[in-house]
C-alpha positions as CSV (number, residue, x, y, z in Angstrom):
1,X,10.6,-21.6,-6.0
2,X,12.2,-18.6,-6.4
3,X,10.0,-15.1,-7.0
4,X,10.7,-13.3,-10.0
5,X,7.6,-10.8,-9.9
6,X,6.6,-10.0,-6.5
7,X,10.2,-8.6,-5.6
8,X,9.5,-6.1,-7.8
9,X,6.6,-5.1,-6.1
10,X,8.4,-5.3,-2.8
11,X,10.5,-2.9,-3.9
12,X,8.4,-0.1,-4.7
13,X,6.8,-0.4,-2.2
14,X,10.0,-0.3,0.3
15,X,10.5,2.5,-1.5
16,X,7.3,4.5,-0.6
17,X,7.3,3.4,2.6
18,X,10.5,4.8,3.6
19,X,9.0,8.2,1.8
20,X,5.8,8.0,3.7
21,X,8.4,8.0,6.7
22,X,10.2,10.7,5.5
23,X,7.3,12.5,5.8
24,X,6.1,11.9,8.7
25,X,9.4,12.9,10.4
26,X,9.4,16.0,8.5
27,X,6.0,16.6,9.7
28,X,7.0,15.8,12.9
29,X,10.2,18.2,13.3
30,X,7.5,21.1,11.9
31,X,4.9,20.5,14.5
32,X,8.1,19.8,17.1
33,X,6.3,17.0,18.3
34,X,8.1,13.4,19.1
35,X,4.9,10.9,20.3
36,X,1.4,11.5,19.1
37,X,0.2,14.1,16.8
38,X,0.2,16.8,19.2
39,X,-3.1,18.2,17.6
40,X,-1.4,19.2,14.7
41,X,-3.6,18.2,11.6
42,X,-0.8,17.9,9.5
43,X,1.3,15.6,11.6
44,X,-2.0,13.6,12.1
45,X,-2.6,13.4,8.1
46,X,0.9,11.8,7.5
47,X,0.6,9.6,10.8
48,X,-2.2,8.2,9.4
49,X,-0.8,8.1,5.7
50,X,2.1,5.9,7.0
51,X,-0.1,3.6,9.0
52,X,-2.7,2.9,6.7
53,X,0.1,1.7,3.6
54,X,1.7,-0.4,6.5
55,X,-1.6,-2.4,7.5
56,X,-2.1,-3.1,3.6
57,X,0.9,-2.7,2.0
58,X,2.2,-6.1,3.8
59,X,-1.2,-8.6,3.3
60,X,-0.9,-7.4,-0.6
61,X,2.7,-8.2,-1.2
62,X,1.7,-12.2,1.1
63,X,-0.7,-12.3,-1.5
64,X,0.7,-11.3,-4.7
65,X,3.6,-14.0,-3.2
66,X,1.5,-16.4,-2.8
67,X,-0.4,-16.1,-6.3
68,X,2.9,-16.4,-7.7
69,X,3.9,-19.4,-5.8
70,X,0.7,-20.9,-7.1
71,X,2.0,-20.5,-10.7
72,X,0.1,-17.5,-12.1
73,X,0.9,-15.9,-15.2
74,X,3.4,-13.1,-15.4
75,X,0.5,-10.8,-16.5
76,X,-1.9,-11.8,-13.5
77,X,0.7,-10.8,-11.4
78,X,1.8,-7.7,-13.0
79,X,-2.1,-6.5,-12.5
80,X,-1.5,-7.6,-9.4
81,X,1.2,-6.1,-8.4
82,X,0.5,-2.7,-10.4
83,X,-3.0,-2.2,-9.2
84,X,-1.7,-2.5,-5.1
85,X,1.1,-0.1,-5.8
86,X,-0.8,2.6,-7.6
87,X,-3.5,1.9,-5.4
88,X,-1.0,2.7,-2.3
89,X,0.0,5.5,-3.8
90,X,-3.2,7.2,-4.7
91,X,-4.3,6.2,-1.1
92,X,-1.1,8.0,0.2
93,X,-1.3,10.8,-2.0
94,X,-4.9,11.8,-1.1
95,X,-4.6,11.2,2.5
96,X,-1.5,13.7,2.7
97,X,-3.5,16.5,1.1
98,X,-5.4,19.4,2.9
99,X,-8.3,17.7,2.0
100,X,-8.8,14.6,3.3
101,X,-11.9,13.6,1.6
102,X,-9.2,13.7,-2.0
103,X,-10.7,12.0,-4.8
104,X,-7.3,9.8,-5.1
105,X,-7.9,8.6,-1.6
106,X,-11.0,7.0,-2.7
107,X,-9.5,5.5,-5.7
108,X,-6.5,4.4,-4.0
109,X,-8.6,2.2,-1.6
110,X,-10.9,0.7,-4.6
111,X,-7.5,-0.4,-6.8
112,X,-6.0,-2.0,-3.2
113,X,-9.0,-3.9,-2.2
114,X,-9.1,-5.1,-6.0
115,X,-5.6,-6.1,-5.9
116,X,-5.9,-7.8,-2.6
117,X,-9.3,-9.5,-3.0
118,X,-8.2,-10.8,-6.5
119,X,-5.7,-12.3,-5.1
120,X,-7.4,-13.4,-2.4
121,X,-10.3,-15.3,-4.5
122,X,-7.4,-16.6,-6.6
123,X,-6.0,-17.8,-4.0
124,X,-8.9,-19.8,-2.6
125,X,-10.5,-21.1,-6.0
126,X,-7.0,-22.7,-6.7
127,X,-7.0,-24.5,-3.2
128,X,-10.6,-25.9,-3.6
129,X,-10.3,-27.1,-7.2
């Protein structure tokens, strides 16, 4: 079955990946520091803004995958899809600022655990009935 939805997805998110990336190195060639954070907070804030879209980034798009592979409208998957990437994006966004307790950081992790456990009880209703 070929996937007509999810790549979209995918895409966006390659895209902020590779500009969570960006910003690390940037942070990193500021702080002139090439492994760890070096106790800059700065450096630390995009280290972890990077590594927190990579440990959920990758279980949403298997799942949105998945849901599609199942059959799922194009409308449940668009939800989906649009709720994990503005979700990742909030995250990112209120993790990068001087504040770390951001409002959109909070948000960002309530529309990625909907996305992702949406899909997950999707998921698991359609394989028991």
């Amino acid at each position: 079955m070929m996937l007509s939805v999810t790549p979209l997805y995918a895409g966006l998110l390659g895209l902020m990946l590779i500009a969570l990336a960006v910003h690390t190195i940037r942070a990193r060639m500021r702080a002139k520091v090439s492994i760890g954070d070096g106790g800059d907070k700065a450096l630390s804030q995009a280290i972890r803004a990077h590594g927190n879209f990579t440990e959920y980034a990758p279980m949403g798009l298997i799942l949105l995958a998945l849901v599609e592979m199942q059959g799922a409208p194009a409308l449940a998957l668009h939800l989906l899809g649009a709720l994990l990437v503005l979700g990742r994006a909030a995250h990112a966004f209120g993790l990068t600022r001087a504040n770390t307790l951001h409002p959109a950081r909070g948000l960002g992790m309530m529309l990625t655990f909907t996305s992702i456990a949406l899909a997950s009880l999707g998921l698991i209703a359609h394989a028991l009935f």
